[in-house]
N, C-alpha and C positions, 0 to 999 in steps of 0.2 A: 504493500500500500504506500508505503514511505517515499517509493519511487515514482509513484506517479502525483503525486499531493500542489506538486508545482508546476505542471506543464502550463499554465495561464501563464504564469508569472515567468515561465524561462522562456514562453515565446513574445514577450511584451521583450523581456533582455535582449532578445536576439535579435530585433527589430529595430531596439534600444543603442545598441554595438554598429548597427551599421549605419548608424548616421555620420556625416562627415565630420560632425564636430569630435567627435567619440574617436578618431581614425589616428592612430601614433603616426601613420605616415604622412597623414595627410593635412598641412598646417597645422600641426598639434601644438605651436604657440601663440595660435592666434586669437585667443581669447585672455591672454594674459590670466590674470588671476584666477576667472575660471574655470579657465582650461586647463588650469597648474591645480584646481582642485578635484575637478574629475580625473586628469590621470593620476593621481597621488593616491587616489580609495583605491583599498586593496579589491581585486578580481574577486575574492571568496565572498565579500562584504557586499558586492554588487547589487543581490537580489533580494534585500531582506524586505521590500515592496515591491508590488506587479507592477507600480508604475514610477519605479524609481526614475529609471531612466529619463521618462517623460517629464517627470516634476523637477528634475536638476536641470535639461535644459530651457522650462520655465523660471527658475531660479535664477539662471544664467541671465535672461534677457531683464527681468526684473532686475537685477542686481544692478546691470549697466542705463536701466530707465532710472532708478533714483538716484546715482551717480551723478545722471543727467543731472534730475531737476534739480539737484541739489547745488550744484556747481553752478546752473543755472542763473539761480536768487543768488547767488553770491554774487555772481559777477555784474548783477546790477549797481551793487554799491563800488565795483572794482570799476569801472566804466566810470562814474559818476567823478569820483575820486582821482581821474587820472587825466593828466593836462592836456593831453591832445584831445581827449572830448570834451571837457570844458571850452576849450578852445573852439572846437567844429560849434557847440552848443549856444557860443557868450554868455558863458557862466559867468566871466571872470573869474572872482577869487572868492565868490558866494560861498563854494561849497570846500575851502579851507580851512581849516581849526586847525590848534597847534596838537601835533600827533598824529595827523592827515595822514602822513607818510607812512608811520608805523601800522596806522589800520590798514591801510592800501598792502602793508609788505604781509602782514598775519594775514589777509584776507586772501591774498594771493598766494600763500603758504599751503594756508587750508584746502586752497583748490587744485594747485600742483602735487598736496601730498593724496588727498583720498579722491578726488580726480584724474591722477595721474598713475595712481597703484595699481591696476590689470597694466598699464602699459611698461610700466617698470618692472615687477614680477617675470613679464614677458619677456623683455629686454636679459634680462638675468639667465633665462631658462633657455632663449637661444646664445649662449653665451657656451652654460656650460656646454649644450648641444653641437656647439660649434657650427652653429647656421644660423649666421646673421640674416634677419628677415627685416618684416615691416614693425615689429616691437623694439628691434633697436632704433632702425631709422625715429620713430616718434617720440622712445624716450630719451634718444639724444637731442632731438629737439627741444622739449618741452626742457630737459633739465640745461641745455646752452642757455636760452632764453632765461630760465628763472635764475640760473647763479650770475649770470649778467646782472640782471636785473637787481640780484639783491647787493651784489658788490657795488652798484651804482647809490642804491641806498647807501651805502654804509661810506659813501665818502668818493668812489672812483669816479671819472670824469665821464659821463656818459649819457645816453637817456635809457630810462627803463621802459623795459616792454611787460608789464602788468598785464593794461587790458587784454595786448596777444597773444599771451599766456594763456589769459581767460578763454576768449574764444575759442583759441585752438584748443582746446584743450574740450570746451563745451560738443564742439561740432567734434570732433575725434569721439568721444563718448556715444555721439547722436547717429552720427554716422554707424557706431559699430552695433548701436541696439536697433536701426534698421535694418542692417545687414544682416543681422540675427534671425530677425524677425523673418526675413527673405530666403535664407540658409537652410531654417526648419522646415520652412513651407517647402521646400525643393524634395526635400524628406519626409516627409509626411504622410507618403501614399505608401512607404512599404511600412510604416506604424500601421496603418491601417488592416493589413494581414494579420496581424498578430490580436488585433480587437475582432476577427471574425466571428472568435471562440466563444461560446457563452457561458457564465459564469454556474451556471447549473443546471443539472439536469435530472428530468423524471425518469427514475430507478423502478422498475414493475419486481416487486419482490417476491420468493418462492409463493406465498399465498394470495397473490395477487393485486395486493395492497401497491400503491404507489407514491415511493419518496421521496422528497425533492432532495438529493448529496450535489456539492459542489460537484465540479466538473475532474477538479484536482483529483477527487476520489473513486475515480470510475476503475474501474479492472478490466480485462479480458472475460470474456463469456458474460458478461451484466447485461440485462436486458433493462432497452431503455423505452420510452414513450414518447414522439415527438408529434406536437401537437402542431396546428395547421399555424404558418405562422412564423414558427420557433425556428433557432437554428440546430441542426445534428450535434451535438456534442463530442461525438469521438469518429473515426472511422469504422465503420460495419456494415452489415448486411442487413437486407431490411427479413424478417420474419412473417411481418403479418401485416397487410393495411396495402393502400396503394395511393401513389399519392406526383404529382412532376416536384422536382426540385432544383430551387438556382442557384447553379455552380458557377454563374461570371465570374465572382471576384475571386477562384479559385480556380479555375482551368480556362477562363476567356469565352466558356462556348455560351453564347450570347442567349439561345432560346433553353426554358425550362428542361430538366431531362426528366423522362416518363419512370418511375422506379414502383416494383413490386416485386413481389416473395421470391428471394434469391438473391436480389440485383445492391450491386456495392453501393453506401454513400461516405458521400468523404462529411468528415469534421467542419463545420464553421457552416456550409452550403445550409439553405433556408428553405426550410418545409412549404410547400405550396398549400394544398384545400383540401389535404387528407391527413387522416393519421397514418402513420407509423408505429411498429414498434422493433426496435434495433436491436442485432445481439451485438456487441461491441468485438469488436476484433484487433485494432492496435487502442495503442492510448500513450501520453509520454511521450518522447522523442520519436517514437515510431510511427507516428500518424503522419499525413500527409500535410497538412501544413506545416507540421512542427517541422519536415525535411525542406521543405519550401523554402523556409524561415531561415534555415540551417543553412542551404547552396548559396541562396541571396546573400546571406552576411559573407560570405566566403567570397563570390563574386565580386562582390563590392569592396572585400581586404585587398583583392588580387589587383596588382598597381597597371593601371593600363602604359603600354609603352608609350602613350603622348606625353605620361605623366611626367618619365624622367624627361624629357626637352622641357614641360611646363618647370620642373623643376633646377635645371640649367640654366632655364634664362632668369627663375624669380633670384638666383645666387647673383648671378649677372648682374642683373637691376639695382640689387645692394649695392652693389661694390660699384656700378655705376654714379648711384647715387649718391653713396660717401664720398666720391671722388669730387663728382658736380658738385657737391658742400662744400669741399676744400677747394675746389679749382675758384667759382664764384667767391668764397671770403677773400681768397690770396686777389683775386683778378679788383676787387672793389676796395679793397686795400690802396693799391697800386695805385687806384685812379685816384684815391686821395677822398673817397666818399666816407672816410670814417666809420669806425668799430663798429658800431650800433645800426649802420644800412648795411654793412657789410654782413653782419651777426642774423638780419630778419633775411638777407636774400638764402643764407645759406639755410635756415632752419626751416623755411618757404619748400627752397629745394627737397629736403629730406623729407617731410612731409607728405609734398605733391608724389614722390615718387616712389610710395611705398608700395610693394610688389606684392600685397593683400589681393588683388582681383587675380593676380596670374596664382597666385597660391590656390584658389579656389574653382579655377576655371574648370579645371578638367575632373577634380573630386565629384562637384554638383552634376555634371553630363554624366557619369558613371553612375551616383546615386539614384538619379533620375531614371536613366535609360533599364539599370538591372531589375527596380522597381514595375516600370513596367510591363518588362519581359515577364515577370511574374506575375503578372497582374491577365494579362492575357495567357496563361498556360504555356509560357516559352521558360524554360528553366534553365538558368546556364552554370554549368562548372569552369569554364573553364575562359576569363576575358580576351587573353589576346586570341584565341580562336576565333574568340565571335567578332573581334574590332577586325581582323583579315577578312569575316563574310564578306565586305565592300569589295574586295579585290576579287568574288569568285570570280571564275571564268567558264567553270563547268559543274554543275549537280546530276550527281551519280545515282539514281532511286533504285530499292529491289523492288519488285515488282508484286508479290505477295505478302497483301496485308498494308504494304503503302502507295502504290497506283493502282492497285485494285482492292477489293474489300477480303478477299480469301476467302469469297464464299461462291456456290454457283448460283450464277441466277443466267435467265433465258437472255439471248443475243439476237436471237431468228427467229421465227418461227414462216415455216414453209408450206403454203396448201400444194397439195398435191391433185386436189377434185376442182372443178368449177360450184360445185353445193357446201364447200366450207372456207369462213373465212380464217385469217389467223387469230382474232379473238375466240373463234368459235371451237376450235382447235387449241389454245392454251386452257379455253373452260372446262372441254372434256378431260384431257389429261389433269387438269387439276385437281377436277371431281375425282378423279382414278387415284392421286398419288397423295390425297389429303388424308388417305389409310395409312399410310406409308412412312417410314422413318427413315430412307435413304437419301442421304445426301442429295442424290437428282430430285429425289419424288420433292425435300424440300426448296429446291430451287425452285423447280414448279409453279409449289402451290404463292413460296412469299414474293415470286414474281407476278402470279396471277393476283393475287392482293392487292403489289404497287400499284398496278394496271385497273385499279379495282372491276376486275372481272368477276361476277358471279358464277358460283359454283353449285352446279345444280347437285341433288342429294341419291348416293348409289346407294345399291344390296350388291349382294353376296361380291363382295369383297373377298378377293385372291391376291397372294403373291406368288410369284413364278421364280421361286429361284434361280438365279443367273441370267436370266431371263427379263422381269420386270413384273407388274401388277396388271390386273385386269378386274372389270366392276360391273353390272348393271346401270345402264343410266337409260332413263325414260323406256326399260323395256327392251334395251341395244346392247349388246355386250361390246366392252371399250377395252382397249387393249394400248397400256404403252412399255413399249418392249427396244429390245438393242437391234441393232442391224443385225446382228448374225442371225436372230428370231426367221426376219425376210429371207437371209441367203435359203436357212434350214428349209424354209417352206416355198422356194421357190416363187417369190414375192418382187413383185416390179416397186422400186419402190427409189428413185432416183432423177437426180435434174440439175441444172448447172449450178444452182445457188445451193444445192446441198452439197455438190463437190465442191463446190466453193468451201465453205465453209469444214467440212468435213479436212479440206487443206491448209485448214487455219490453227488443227488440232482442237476442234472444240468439240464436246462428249455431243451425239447426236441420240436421240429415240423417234422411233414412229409412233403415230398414233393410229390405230386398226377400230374402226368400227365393222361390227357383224363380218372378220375377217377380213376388211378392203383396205386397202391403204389408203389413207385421208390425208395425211400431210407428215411432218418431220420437225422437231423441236429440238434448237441447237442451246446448247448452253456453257458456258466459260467460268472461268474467274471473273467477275464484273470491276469494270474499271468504276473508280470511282467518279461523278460527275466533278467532282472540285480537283481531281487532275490534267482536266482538260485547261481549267483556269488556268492551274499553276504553274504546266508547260508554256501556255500562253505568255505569262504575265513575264517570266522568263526570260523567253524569247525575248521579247519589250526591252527589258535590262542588257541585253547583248551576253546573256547565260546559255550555255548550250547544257541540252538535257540527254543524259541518257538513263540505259537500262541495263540493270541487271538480274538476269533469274537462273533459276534451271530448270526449269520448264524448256519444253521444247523446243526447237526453231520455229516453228511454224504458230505455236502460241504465242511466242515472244513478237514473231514479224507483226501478227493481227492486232496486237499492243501496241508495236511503237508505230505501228503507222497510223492506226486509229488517234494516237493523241499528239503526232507529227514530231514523234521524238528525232532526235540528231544523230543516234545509233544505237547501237544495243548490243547486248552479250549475254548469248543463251546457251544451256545444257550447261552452267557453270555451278560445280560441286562448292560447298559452303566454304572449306578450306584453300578455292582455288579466287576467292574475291578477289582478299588483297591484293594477290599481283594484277589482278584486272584495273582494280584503281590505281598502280603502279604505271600501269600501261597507260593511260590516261594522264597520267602526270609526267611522261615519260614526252608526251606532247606538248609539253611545255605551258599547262594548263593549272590554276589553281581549283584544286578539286573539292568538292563536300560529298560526303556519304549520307546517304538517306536510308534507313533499317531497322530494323525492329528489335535489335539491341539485341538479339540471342544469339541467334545464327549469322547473324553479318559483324560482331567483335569485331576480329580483325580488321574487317574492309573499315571500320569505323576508325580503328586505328591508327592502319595503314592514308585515309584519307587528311589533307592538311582541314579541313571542321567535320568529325561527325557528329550526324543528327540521328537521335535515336525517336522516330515518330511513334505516339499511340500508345508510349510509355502508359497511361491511366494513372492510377493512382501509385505506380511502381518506379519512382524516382530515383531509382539504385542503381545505376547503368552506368556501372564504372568507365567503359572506355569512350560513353558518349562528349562532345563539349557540349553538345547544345538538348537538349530533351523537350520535345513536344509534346504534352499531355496529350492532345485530341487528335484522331486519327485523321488529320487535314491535310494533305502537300500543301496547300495555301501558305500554311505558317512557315512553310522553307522561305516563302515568298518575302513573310511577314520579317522573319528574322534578317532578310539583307537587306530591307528597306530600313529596318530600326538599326543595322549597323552601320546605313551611310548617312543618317539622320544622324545620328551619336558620335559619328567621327564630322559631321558638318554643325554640329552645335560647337564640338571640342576647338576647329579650327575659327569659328567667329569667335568666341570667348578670346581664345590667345589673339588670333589678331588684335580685339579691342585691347586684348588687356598690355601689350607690349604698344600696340601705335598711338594708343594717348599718352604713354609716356614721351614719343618723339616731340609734341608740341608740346607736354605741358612741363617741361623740364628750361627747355630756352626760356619760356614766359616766367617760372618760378626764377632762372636765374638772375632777371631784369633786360631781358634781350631788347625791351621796348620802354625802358625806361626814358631815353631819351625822346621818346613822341608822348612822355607823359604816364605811362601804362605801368605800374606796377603792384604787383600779386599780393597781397596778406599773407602770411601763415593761415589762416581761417579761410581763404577763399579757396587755397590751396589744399587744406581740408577737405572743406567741400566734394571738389575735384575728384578726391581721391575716395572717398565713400560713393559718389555717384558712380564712380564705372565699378566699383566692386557690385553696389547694389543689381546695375545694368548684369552683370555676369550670372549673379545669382539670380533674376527677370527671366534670362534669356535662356537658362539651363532647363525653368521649367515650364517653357515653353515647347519645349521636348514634346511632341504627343506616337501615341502609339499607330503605328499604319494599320490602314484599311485595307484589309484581302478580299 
């Protein structure tokens, strides 16, 4: 029981973990103090609430809003108090008292010290890390600016920068509790998997009685009750009741799925307009969101290779921008502009060019995009697999169970009389083979179904061993049998569309009324309709599609030409794949494997992305990258459009986040000083919070493609 008493609460964690903020690799000093408090809690200490996670980075943003206000009201009286706004104002000397100065230095103290503390913390902790970021740049800022400023109190020849302190220091705060604010939202949608889960559920007990136990405490084998409505609690089978249930926000498949006695339901999914009653089958980490939950945080650890370039240039941009500090104070020195214009261009510089938006660019597109993929039934293990989707060049499908359904159903159907049509002829055999449990008999009948053909009602009901069935209808004895049945009896029973077809490899029967041959019912592996898309859509992309099975030639030829595949490869044994995709890549082609994760491993392997389709609620397919819950080729579709979406979100981000620094570094230096134009530390601010916010805008602007 012990073991399973937290699953609410370890999937809120693990939902919790993969937010960017939470990420050691990723900006882990960019929230100064506390960010330096979240990574300091010990890992054991993590979960001792389901919603820790959520409530610390509420905390977070809270912490840096009353930082705000606080600094805020101070700096009214630090404004007031200080001679260039008296000045801009015509205060004169109104608002002077003897002491002025020392309130203005305490006032300005207070606001550098507990204003300025997530930044200095910060500043510290890329220190020892030894990755100077955007916490040094600010709090060398902020502390140039205020030891100036106080050494000008205390006697040195100069003018003090108070107010600019203030501001900067105001709008740095402002800036970082919106960009917070912006950061979570961008996260938010895989927190949302983890609230699928319901906090309880009705327990039907040996005497029939029904309890309401947390969720925490369910087991294997509990029978559960879920009311019209409500969501599943655990993974199982339903036992009794019938009922649709939606599974969007956990496999993507958009319409209701029909479920009755037998049939799986996953955890979290929402009971439609029937009861249920569930025996529970996993529970714990073994349920299917809880693995969901589990590949996503993983996904989202595993460093996309943009990152190390984002990561290159945000070092870069430091060191660029320490330099543009020193080059600007030495260059304004020189011209004779004096310490204190010298001291606000460089601290302007540092400011504007803090490498916080390149820090984040590429975390949020990641965060965003794996959220997704989850959210639609796309599961990935494995990132740079899926950031290479962009570059496929060729998708490799097997052809049983993923271009077609691996069931039979009817392809043909061929009159052989001018008195029957081919409806008329799938209703007889269907009426004959609705006895029947063989494979044909049910292709048959759950084609004559699709077709909604009716089926008229036999007697005496026969089967013919080896042979086929045979039935009374209206009084006629019906016969559907194999072709050998004809040879044995000397039976004309043939015509070009059934050698056609019979040359396609597809299983043939005739249909015999009162001994005559009536016509011929072909039937295959059924391609599925959403393959024809997905070759299509394909195609469109400049993706060449093949095939592979071991099915015949002549089945395989009626496949790939029917969905106008680019080539194919048949009679191929399960162990002889790989080299087939070998062979393929040997073309100079990047490849993806498309299989069913059993018998295609290898080729999955051997391929540079496999995709393991129709996985279902079986997300354990070790050799797959990418995993499709729903048995769709569409989603191969869906997965390269969300890879070139996610590497085209990754490349605007850095674009913005590196070519605002090309103008906004000359303007912080004073490039335009001389036409009048020069930058604040606060405007500079500004600047540098807007494109971060813009980064964090534009990542969740991300959305998922249409198949």
């Amino acid at each position: 029981m012990e073991d399973h008493e937290h699953i609410h609460q370890d999937m809120t964690e693990m939902a919790d973990e993969t937010h960017p903020m939470n990420q050691r690799g990723h900006d882990h000093t960019v929230y100064g103090e506390v960010a330096h408090a979240g990574h300091d809690m010990p890992a054991g200490h993590a979960g001792h609430d389901a919603h820790q996670g959520h409530d610390h980075h509420a905390h977070m943003i809270r912490d840096f809003q009353t930082r705000f206000l606080v600094c805020l009201v101070l700096t009214v009286p630090v404004l007031l108090l200080s001679e260039p706004v008296q000045m801009l104002l015509h205060l004169g000397t109104k608002l002077q008292f003897a002491g002025s100065t020392w309130v203005l230095l305490a006032l300005s103290a207070f606001i550098y010290v507990y204003g300025g503390t997530p930044f200095l913390k910060g500043f510290v902790e890329e220190l020892r890390a030894r990755t100077p970021g955007m916490m040094t740049l600010i709090a060398m800022a902020i502390t140039v600016a205020f030891v100036y400023s106080v050494a000008v109190s205390l006697g040195l020849q100069g003018m003090v920068f108070y107010w600019e302190l203030a501001t900067l220091i105001d709008i740095m705060l402002l800036g970082h509790w919106l960009e917070m604010k912006s950061v979570m939202g961008a996260s938010r949608a895989l927190e949302s998997l983890a609230r699928l889960m319901p906090s309880d559920a009705h327990v039907v007990m040996p005497d029939g009685m029904v309890m309401e136990h947390p969720v925490g405490h369910l087991k294997t084998g509990d029978r559960v009750l879920v009311k019209p409505g409500e969501k599943v609690p655990a993974d199982g089978r339903v036992e009794s009741g019938a009922s649709s249930v939606n599974e969007a926000m956990l496999t993507g498949e958009s319409r209701p799925v029909d479920k009755k006695p037998g049939d799986a339901v996953i955890g979290g999914a929402i009971n439609g307009e029937g009861a249920l009653t569930v025996i529970i089958e996993k529970v714990g980490g073994d349920t299917y969101l809880a693995q969901v939950i589990e590949m996503v945080r993983h996904a989202q650890e595993s460093r996309s290779k943009t990152q190390a370039l984002a990561d290159r240039a945000a070092l870069w941009l430091t060191i660029i921008a320490l330099s543009a500090g020193t080059v600007t104070l030495v260059v304004w020195l020189l011209l004779g502009k004096g310490l204190a214009f010298a001291l606000e261009r460089t601290v302007t510089v540092m400011v504007t060019t803090c490498p916080h938006a390149l820090g984040l660019a590429i975390p949020l597109v990641v965060s965003v995009s794996t959220a997704l993929l989850a959210q639609n039934g796309l599961l990935l293990r494995n990132r740079t697999a899926f950031e290479q989707a962009r570059n496929l060049q060729a998708v490799v499908f097997d052809k049983t169970g993923t271009l077609t359904t691996g069931l039979f159903g009817v392809t043909d159907v061929v009159p052989l009389t001018e008195t029957n049509t081919a409806e008329g002829l799938l209703s007889l055999a269907g009426a004959v083979e609705a006895q029947s449990e063989h494979p044909i008999a049910l292709g048959i009948v759950h084609s004559a179904q699709e077709r909604s053909i009716a089926l008229p009602q036999v007697t005496q009901f026969l089967a013919l061993p080896g042979v086929g069935a045979q039935a009374t209808v209206d009084g006629r004895v019906v016969m559907v049998v194999r072709p050998s049945y004809l040879l044995e009896h000397g039976l004309a029973g043939s015509s070009a569309q059934i050698e056609m077809v019979t040359s396609q490899a597809k299983t043939v029967v005739y249909v015999l009324v009162d001994s005559v041959v009536q016509g011929a019912v072909a039937l295959a592996d059924t391609i599925r309709p959403e393959s024809r898309e997905a070759v299509a859509a394909l195609h469109q992309m400049g993706i060449q599609s093949f095939m592979l099975t071991g099915d015949s030639r002549a089945a395989a030829e009626w496949v790939a030409k029917d969905l106008g595949l680019d080539d194919f490869y048949a009679e191929v044994l399960p162990h002889e794949k790989a080299a087939k995709i070998k062979e393929v890549q040997q073309r100079g082609l990047i490849v993806a494997m498309v299989g069913d994760g059993v018998n295609d491993a290898p080729a999955l392997a051997q391929a540079d992305i496999g995709i393991a389709i129709g996985a279902g609620t079986d997300v354990a397919i070790e050799t797959a990258d990418v995993i499709l819950v729903r048995d769709d080729p569409r989603d191969v579709v869906a997965v390269v459009r969300l890879s070139r979406a996610t590497y085209r979100k990754m490349l605007q981000n850095l674009a913005w986040a590196t070519g605002y620094n090309v103008v906004a570094i000359p303007l912080a230096a004073g490039v335009l000083a001389g036409v009048g134009f020069i930058m604040s530390p606060a405007v500079g601010a500004v600047l540098m919070s807007f494109s971060t916010i813009i980064v964090a805008i534009n990542a969740r602007l991300l959305k998922a493609p249409r198949t």
